[in-house]
C-alpha positions in Angstrom: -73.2 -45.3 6.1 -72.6 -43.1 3.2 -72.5 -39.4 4.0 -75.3 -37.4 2.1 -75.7 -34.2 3.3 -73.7 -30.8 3.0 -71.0 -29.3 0.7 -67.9 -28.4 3.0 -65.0 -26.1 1.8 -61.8 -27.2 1.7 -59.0 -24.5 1.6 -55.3 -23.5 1.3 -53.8 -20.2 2.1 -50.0 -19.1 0.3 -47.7 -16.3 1.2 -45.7 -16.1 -2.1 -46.6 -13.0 -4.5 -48.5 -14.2 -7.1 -45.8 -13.4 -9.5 -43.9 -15.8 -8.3 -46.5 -18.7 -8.3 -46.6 -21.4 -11.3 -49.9 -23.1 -9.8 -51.5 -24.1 -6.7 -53.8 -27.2 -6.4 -55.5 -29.5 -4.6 -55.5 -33.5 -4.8 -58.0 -35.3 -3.5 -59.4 -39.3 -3.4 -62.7 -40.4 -1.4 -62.8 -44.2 -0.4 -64.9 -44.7 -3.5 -62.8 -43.4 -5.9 -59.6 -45.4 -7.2 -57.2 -42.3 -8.1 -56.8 -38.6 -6.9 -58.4 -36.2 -8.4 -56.6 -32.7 -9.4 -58.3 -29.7 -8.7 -55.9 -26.5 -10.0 -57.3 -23.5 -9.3 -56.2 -20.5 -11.2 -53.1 -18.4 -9.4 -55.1 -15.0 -8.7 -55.5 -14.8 -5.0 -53.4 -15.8 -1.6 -56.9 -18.2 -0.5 -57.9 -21.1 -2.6 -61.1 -23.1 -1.9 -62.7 -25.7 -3.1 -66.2 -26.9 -1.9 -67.1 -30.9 -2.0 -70.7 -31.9 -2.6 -70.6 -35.0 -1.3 -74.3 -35.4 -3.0 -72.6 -35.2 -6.4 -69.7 -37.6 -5.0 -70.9 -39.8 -2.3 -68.5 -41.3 -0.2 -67.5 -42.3 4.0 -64.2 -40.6 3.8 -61.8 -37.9 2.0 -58.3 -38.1 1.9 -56.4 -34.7 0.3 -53.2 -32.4 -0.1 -52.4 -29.1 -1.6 -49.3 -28.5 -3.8 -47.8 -24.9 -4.5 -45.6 -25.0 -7.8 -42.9 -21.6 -8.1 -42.0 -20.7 -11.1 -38.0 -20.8 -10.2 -38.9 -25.0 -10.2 -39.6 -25.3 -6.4 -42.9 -27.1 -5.2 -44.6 -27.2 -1.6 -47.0 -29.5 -0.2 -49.2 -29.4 2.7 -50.0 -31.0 5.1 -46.9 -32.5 6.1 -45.7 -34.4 9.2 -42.8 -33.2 11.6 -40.5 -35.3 9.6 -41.4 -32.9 6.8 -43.1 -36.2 4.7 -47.0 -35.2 3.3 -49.2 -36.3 5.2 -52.5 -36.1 3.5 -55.7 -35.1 5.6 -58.2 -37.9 5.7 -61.6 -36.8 7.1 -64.2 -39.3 7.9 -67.6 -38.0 6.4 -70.1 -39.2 9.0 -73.7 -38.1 9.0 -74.4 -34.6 10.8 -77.0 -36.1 12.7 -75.4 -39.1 13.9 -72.4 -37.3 15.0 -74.1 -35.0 17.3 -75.8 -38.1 18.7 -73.0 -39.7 19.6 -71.5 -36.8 21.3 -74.6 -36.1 23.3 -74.4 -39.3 24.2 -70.8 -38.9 25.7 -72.1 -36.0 27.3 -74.3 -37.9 29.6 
């Protein structure tokens, strides 16, 4: 089933002074899509969000990363694993109403 309902906010949080940041952005790719897509958002805050529609997008899954660029060259990524490799998020995009289903179902 393809996941129709809400926007959802997807954010990153930085601790470098914004005069040292180059850019921050997010990369993301649904199962539908066949490359990531690059979201930069512009370097005036420490909280970057970006909200996914997934009426304007439809999809059953979301896979995506944020990468911090420094102006002295350096770059972060997040997530990463404890081997220090990225480690995208994927998140399943299941129907609100079917999820709570099946949860009250395990309830019982």
């Amino acid at each position: 089933m393809i996941f129709n309902s809400r926007q959802f906010d997807l954010e990153v949080f930085t601790q470098f002074p914004k005069s040292e940041l180059r850019s921050v952005s997010l990369f993301y790719k649904t199962d539908k899509m066949k490359r990531l897509m690059e979201i930069p958002f512009e370097v005036t805050a420490n909280r970057y969000l970006f909200t996914y529609d997934p009426k304007q997008k439809p999809a059953e899954k979301i896979a995506y990363f944020f990468v911090v660029t420094l102006h002295n060259g350096s770059a972060y990524a997040t997530p990463v694993d404890s081997a220090g490799i990225l480690t995208p998020v994927v998140q399943p995009l299941v129907n609100p109403v079917e999820y709570y289903k099946q949860r009250a179902a395990y309830r019982n």
